[in-house]
C-alpha positions in Angstrom: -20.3 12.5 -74.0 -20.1 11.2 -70.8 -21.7 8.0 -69.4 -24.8 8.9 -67.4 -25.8 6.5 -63.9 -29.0 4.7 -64.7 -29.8 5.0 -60.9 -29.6 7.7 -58.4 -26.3 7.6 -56.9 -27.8 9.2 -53.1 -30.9 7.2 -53.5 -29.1 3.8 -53.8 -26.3 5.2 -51.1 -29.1 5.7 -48.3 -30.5 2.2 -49.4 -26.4 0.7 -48.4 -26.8 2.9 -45.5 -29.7 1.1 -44.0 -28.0 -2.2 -44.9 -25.2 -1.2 -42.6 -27.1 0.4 -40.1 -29.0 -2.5 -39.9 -26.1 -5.6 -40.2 -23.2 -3.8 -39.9 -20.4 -3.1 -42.0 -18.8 -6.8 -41.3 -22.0 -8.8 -41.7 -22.9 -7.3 -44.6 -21.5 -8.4 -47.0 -21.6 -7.9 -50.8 -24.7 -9.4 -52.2 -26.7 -7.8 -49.2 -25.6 -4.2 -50.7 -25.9 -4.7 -54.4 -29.4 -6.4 -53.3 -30.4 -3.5 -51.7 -29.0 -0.8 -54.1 -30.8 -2.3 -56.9 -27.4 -2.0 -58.5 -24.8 -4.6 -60.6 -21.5 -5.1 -59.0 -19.7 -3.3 -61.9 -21.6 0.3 -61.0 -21.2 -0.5 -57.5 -17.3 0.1 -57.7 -17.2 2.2 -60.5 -19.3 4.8 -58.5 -18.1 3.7 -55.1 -15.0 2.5 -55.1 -15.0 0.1 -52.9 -17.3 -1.4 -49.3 -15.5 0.8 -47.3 -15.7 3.7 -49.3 -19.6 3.1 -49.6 -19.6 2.3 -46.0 -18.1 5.9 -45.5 -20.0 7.8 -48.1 -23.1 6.0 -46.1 -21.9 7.2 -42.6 -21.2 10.9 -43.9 -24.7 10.7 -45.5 -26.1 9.3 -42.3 -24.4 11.7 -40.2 -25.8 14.8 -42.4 -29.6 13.7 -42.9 -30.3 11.7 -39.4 -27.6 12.9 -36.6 -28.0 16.0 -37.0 -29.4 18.0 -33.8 -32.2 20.4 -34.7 -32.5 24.0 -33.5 -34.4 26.0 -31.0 -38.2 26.4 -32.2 -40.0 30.1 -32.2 -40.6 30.2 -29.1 -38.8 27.8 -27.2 -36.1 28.4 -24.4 -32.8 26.6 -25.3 -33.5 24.4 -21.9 -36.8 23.3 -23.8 -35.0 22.4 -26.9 -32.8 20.3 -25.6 -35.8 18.6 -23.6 -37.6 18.1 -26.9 -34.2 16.8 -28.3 -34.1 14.2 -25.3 -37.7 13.0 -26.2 -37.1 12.8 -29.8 -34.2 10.3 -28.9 -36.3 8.4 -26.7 -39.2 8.2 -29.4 -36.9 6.8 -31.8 -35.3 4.4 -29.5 -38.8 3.0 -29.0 -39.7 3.5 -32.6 -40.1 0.9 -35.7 -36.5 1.7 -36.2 -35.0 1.4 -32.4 -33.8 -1.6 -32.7 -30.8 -0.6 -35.1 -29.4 1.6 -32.8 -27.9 4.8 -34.1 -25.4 4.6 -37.2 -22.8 6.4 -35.8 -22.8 4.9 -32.1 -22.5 0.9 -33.6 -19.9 2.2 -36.1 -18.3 3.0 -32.9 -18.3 0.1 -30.8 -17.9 -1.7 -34.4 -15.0 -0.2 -36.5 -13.6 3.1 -34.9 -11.4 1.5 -32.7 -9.7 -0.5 -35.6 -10.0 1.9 -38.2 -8.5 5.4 -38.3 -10.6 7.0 -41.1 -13.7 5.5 -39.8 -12.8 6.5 -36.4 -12.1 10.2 -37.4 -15.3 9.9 -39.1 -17.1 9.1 -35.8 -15.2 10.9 -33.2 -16.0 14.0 -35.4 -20.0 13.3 -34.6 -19.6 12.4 -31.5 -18.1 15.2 -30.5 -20.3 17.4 -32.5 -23.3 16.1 -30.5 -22.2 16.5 -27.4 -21.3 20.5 -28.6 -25.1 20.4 -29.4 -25.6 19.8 -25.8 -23.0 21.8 -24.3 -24.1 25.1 -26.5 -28.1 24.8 -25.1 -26.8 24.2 -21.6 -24.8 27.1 -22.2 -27.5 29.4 -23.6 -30.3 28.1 -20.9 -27.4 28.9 -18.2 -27.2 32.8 -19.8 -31.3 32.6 -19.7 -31.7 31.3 -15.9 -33.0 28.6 -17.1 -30.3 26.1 -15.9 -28.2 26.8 -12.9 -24.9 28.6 -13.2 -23.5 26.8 -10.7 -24.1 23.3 -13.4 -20.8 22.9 -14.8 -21.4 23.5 -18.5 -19.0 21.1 -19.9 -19.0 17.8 -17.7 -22.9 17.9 -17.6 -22.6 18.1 -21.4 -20.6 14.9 -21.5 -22.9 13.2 -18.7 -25.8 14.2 -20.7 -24.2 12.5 -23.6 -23.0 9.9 -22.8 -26.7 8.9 -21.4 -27.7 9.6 -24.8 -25.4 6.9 -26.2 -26.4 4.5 -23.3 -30.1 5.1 -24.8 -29.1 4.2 -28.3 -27.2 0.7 -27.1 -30.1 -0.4 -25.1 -32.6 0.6 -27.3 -30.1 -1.9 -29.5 -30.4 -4.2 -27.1 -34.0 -4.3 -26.7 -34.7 -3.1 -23.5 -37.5 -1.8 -22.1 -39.4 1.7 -22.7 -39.7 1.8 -18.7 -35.7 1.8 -19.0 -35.2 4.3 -21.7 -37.8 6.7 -20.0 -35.4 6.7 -16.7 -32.6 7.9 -18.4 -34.4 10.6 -20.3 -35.7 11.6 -17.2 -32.2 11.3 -15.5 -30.5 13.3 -18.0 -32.8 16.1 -17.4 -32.4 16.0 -13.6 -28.6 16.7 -14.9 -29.7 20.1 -15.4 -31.6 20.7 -11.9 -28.6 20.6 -9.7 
């Protein structure tokens, strides 16, 4: 009969998660996980292999539970979803957890440059956001809702790309007066 965990495997994996998400995956180092999993070193690698592997498990984990963009609302125009998407990035960049950024983004500026598997990792959510954005644009364009004369694609990226500049100040600490702006900017995206 097979040995059975004495912990839950996702349950301890979301608490590494946060450690990472928090530290990141160079300053945190060993004890910080195994602290924070409630785990012993031994299960640690006989579950996850290894820090990077955690780290990895933790991102895909992260990526499926937190990054993920949600859907049109009965009711709601695809313009007006990805308004409400916009404000629920701003309320987190300005919520209890705004500080740490979003996973994905400081694995970015952290380790996807210097590592292919984590960069594959990332590139992958990356680009699946900005799809998000580019398939409401899209659909509000079909409605009228959004101009057809907005090009689809590039205001997609723009859009985007403010998103990430939201998620590295909000990092960063800056103000709510700052993160409203480019809410508001990426919206006006949409206008022209």
């Amino acid at each position: 009969m097979p040995w059975e965990k004495a912990f839950d495997v996702d349950a301890a994996l979301e608490k590494a998660g946060d450690t990472f998400w928090s530290n990141g995956y160079k300053a945190t180092s060993m004890r910080d996980l195994l602290d924070a999993m409630g785990i012993q070193k031994g299960s640690f690698y006989d579950t996850y292999g290894s820090k990077k592997e955690a780290y990895l498990r933790a991102l895909e984990q992260y990526i499926e539970t937190r990054a993920v963009a949600p859907g049109a609302r009965a009711g709601q125009t695809p313009r007006q979803a990805l308004e409400l998407h916009l404000e629920q990035v701003f309320k987190e960049c300005i919520g209890p957890d705004g500080h740490r950024g979003c996973m994905v983004v400081n694995c970015a500026l952290e380790l996807a440059h210097s590592d292919p598997a984590v960069g594959k990792v990332v590139r992958r959510a990356l680009q699946d956001h900005e799809n998000f954005i580019l398939q409401y644009i899209v659909a509000a364009q079909q409605m009228g809702d959004v101009s057809s004369s907005v090009d689809a694609a590039a205001t997609a990226k723009a859009i985007f790309g403010i998103v990430i500049a939201m998620r590295v100040h909000a990092r960063a600490g800056t103000s709510t007066a700052t993160l409203r702006t480019l809410v508001e900017q990426a919206s006006a995206l949409l206008e022209r």
